[in-house]
C-alpha positions in Angstrom: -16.0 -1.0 17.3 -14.1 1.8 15.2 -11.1 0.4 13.4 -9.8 3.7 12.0 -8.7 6.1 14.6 -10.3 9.2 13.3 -8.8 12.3 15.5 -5.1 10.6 14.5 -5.7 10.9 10.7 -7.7 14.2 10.9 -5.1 15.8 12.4 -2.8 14.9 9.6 -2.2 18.2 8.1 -2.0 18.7 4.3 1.1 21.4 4.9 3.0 19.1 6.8 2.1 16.0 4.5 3.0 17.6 1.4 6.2 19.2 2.9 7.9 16.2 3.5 10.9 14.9 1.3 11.8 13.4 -0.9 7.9 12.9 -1.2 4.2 13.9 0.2 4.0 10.8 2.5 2.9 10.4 6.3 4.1 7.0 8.4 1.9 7.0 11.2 1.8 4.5 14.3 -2.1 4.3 15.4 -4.4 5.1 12.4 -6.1 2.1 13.8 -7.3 1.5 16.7 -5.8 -0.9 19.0 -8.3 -2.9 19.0 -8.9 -2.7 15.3 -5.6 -3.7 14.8 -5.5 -6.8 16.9 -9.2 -7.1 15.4 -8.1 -7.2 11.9 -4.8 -8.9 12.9 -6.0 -12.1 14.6 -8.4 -12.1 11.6 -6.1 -12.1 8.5 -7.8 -14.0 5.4 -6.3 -17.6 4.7 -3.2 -18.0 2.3 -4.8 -20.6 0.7 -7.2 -17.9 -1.4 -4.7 -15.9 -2.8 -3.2 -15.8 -6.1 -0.1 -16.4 -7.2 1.7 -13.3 -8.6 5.4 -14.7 -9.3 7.6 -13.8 -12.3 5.4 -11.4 -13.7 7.2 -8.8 -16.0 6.7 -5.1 -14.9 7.4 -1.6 -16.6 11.2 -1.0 -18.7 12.1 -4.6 -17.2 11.9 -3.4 -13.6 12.5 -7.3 -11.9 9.0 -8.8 -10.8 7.1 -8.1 -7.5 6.8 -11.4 -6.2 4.2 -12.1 -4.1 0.9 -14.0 -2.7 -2.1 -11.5 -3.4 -5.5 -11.1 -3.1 -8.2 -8.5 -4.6 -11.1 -7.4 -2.7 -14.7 -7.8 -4.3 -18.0 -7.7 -1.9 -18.0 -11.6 -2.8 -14.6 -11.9 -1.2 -14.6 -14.7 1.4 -12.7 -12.7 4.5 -13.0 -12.8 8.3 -16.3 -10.3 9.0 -13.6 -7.8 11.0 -12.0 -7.2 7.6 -15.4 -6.7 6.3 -16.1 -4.4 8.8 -12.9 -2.3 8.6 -13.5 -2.1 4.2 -17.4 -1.0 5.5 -15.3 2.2 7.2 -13.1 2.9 4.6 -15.5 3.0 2.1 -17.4 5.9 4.3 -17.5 9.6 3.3 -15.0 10.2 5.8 -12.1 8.3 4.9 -12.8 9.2 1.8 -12.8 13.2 2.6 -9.5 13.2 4.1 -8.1 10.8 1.4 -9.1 13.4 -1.0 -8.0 16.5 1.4 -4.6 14.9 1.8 -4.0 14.4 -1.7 -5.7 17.1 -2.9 -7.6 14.9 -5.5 -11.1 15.9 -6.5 -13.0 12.9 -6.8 -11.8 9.5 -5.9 -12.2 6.1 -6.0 -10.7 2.4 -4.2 -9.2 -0.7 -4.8 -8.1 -3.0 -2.1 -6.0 -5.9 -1.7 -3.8 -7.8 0.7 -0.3 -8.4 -0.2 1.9 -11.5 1.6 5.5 -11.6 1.0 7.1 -14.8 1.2 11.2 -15.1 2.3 13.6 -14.1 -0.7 10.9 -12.2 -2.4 11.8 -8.3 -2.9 9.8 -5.0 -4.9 12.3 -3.6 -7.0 12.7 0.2 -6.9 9.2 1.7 -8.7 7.1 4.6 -8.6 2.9 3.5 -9.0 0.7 3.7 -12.1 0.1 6.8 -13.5 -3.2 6.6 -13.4 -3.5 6.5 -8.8 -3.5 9.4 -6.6 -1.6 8.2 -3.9 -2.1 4.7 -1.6 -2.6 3.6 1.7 -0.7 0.5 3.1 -1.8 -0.9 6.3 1.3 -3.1 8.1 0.1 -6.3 9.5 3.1 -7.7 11.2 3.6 -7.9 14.9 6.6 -7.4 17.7 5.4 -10.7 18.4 5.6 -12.5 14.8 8.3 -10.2 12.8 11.9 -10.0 13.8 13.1 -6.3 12.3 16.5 -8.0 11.2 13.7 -10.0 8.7 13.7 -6.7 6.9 9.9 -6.1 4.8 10.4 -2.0 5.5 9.4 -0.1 2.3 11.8 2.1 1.3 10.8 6.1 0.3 13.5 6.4 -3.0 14.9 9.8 -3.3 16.3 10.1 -6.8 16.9 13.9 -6.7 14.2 14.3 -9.5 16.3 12.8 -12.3 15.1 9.2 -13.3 12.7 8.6 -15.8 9.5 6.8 -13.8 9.7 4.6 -17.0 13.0 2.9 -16.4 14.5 -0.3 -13.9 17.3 1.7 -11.4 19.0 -0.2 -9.3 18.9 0.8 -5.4 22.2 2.1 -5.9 21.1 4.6 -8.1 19.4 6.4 -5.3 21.0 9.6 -3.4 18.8 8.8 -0.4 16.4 6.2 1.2 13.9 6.5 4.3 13.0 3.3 6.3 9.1 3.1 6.7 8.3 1.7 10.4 6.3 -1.4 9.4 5.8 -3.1 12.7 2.8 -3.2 15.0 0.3 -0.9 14.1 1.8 1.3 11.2 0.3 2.4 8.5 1.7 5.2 5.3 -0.2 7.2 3.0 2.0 8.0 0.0 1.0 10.3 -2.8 2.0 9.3 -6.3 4.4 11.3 -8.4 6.6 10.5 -11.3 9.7 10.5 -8.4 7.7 8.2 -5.8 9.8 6.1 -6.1 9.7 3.1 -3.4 11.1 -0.1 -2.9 11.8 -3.7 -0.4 14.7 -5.5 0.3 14.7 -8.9 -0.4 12.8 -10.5 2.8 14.6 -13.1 4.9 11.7 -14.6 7.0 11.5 -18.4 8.1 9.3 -20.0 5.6 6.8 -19.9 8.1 6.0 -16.2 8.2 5.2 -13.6 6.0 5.6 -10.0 5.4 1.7 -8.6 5.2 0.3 -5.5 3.8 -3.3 -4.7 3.3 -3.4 -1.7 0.7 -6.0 1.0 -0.7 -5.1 2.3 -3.9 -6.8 5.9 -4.6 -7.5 6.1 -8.2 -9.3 8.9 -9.8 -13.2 8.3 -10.8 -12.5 9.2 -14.3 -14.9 7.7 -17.5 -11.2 7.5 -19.1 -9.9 4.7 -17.2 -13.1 2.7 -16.8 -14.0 2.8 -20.9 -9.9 2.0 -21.7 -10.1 -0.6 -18.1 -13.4 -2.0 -20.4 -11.6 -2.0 -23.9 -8.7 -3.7 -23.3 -10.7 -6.2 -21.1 -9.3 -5.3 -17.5 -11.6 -5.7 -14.9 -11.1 -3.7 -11.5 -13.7 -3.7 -8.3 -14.0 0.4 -7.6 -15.7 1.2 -4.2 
């Protein structure tokens, strides 16, 4: 079974990707398969091995991403689907049009899984300085996710005027673009000192959650990896 729809992100063209405002980003419906997607969805990995990421300071006080979240490592226990799908986008040709897309040289991943619990909200941000661009995969259903819930990211547009190193408020923002996040959605975002994205607080019944699966496109740089080794920061690359 293919889980990423090849023709659909192929045709993705780098004009019309990086032409769009108030950032290069593409919100697709159908990157994967349908059957990868129920695949991958019937098969999301147990709650009960992720960390706990709550209260954690972040950049110029920007308020804390709270969330459950797990980091992918080839010793990862996951269903063998999710294996499967990480087995594809580790393959030359994700990673070519990764690459085309963002127009970055030579890359490398991270991946992890991101569950959102009700009340929990990302605070307006853009992403580290040191990533290309990411990939979020939306893994909430018509079936399981009630839009009125909320989870959408939010593309920022701050007209090109805030400092990527400060803590706006949403209010501060001339504009804002609704990702669709439900069913088989998936963005690709390139990173930029005015990326600036975001969530609303979620309002789920404590029995749900709002889940994202994520690659983060870093560059394969010695810089990172020797400063990633001297300040004791350890980070899978694929």
């Amino acid at each position: 079974m293919s889980y990423i729809d090849w023709a659909h992100l192929e045709s993705i063209s780098v004009e019309e990707f990086e032409s769009t405002k108030p950032y290069p980003f593409a919100n697709r419906k159908g990157l994967l398969t349908d059957e990868g997607f129920q695949s991958l969805l019937a098969n999301m990995p147990e709650l009960s091995v992720f960390d706990h990421r709550f209260g954690e300071e972040r950049l110029a006080g920007q308020d804390p991403h709270d969330r459950y979240s797990l980091e992918y490592t080839p010793e990862t226990n996951i269903p063998v689907p999710w294996k499967e799908f990480i087995d594809e986008l580790c393959s030359d040709r994700y990673r070519q049009n990764i690459q085309r897309l963002l127009r970055a040289p030579k890359i490398e991943f991270r991946f992890h899984w991101h569950y959102t619990p009700s009340g929990c909200s990302v605070s307006p941000h853009t992403d580290s300085a040191r990533e290309h661009g990411s990939h979020l995969f939306y893994f909430n259903s018509e079936d399981d996710w009630d839009p009125s819930w909320g989870g959408e990211t939010l593309a920022l547009d701050d007209g090109g005027k805030l400092d990527y190193r400060s803590a706006p408020e949403l209010s501060e923002f001339d504009g804002e673009i609704a990702f669709q996040s439900i069913g088989n959605y998936s963005a690709i975002m390139k990173r930029t000192d005015h990326a600036w994205h975001a969530v609303r607080p979620v309002s789920c019944p404590e029995d749900h959650l709002r889940r994202l699966f994520i690659v983060v496109v870093n560059p394969d740089n010695l810089f990172w990896k020797v400063r990633d080794r001297l300040i004791g920061k350890t980070i899978q690359r694929f």
